[in-house]
Steps between C-alpha positions, in 0.01 A plus 500: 500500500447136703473438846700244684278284739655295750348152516629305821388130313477577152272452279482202184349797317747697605805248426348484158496843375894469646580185300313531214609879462887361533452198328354682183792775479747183534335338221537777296919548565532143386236410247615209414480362832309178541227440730519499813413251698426351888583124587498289768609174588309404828545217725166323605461311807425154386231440759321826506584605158548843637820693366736564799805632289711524185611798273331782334723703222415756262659513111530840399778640232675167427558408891328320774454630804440249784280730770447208757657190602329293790538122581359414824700319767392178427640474152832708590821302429370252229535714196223656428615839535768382175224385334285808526780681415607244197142517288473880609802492303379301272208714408690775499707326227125440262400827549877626377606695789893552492509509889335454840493716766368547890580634856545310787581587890810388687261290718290354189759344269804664318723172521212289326471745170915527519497108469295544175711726380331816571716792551473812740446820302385730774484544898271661726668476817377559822155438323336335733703612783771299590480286125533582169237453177703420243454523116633160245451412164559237255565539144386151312652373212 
């Protein structure tokens, strides 16, 4: 028997055993799964140095996943959201993934991934209220 434990802020140990108990019965339904992996391609402030946005993505099974997407307001509307997005895609491409994929709110940015030629594959609506989170992907070539 096991007892369930509520933990209002979990744990890192306690996100481990999670992960690396799920991550270890993955591995073993696809064996010949390559590593996975954790990048990031960070934007530094050129006169701090200090990184105040850019992407983070996870490669797991062949696919990217890009978990965070953040280009502070100064920068917005020059590109550098496309160019994030362009050597995320790029490294995705290296590491042969077949695809990229990610989530994004209606008041984050649905029409920028559409204009890269992402695609909706799923909805959340009402998620938060009054907007929906919405699911694209992008199969490269």
């Amino acid at each position: 028997m096991t007892t369930i434990v509520f933990e209002p802020e979990l744990t890192p140990e306690s996100r481990a055993g999670v992960v690396d108990g799920l991550v270890a019965f993955n591995r073993s339904q696809v064996p010949d799964a390559a590593p996975f992996a954790t990048i990031g391609l960070v934007l530094k402030n050129p006169v701090t140095g200090v990184t105040d946005g850019g992407l983070t993505a996870r490669i797991s099974f062949g696919w990217m996943f890009v978990e965070l997407l953040f280009v502070p307001e100064r920068l917005r509307g020059q590109g550098v959201g496309r160019q994030l997005m362009e050597r995320a895609e790029a490294v995705a491409r290296q590491r042969g993934c077949s695809g990229i994929w990610l989530d994004t709110f209606t008041f984050q940015a649905p029409g920028f991934y559409s204009k890269l030629g992402y695609a909706v594959f799923g909805e959340i609506s009402n998620y938060p209220p009054g907007n929906s989170r919405f699911f694209l992907q992008k199969h490269l070539s």
